[in-house]
C-alpha positions as CSV (number, residue, x, y, z in Angstrom):
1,X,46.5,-8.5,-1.8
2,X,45.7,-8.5,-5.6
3,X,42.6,-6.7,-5.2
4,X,43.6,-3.9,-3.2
5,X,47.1,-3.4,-5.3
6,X,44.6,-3.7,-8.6
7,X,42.1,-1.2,-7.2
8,X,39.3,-4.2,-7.0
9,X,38.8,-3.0,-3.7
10,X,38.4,0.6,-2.3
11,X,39.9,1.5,1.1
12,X,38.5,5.0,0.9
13,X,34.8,4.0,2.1
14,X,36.0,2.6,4.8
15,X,38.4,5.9,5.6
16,X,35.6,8.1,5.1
17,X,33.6,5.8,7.5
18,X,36.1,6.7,9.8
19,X,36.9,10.4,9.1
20,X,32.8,10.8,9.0
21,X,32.7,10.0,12.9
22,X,35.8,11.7,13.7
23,X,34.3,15.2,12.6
24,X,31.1,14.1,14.3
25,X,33.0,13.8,17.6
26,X,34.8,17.3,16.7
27,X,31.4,19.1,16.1
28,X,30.3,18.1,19.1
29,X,33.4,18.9,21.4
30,X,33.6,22.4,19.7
31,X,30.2,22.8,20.1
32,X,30.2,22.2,23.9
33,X,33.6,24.4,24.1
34,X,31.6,27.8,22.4
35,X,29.1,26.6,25.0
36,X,31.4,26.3,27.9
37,X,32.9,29.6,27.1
38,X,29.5,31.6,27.4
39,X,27.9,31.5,23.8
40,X,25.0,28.8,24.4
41,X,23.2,29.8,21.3
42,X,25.9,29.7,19.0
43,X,26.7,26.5,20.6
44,X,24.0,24.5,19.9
45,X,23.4,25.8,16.7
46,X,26.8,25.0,15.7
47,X,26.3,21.2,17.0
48,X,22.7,20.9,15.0
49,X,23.6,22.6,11.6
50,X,27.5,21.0,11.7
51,X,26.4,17.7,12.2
52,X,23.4,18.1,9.7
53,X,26.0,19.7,7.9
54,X,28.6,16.4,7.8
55,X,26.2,14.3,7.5
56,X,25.0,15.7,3.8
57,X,28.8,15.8,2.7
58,X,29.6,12.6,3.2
59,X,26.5,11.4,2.0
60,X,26.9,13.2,-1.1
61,X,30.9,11.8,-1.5
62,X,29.5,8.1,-0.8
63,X,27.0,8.6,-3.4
64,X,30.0,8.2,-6.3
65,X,31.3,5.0,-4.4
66,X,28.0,3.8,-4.2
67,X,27.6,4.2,-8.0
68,X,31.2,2.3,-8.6
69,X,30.0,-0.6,-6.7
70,X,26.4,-0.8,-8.4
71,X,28.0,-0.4,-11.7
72,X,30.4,-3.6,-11.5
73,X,27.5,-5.1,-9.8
74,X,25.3,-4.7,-13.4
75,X,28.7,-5.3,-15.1
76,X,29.1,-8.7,-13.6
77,X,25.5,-9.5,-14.3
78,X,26.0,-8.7,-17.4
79,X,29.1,-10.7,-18.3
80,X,26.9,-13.4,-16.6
81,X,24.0,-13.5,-19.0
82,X,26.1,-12.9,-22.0
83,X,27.9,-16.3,-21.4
C-alpha cells in the first residue's frame, strides 16, 4: 500500500494498457458500422489508419513511463555501486 500511496508504483501503465484495447475495439466497431451503412472504403481505411493511428499514441505516451522506470533502474544501480 506504501508504494502506490508514495507513487513507487504507477497505475497509469496499466490504465493505458487498458484504455489502449478499449479504443482498439472502438476503431474497429465504428469501422464496421461506416461499413455497414454503405461507405466500404472509408470503412476500412478508418479501421487500418485508426488503429495504426492508436497504436503510435500510446506508443509514444509509454515511451515517458518507460524512461521513469529505466531511470530508477540506473538510479538503483547506482546507489548499488556507490556503497
Amino acid at each position: 500500500m506504501k508504494q502506490i500511496l508514495g507513487f513507487d508504483y504507477l497505475l497509469t501503465p496499466k490504465l493505458m494498457v487498458f484504455l489502449y484495447w478499449l479504443f482498439m475495439v472502438l476503431i474497429v466497431v465504428s469501422g464496421v458500422f461506416a461499413m455497414i451503412g454503405g461507405e466500404l472504403l472509408r470503412g476500412i481505411v478508418a479501421i487500418i489508419f485508426g488503429l495504426i493511428g492508436c497504436r503510435v499514441m500510446f506508443e509514444l505516451i509509454m515511451i515517458a513511463f518507460k524512461n521513469n522506470e529505466y531511470l530508477r533502474r540506473i538510479a538503483e544501480n547506482s546507489d548499488k555501486a556507490a556503497q
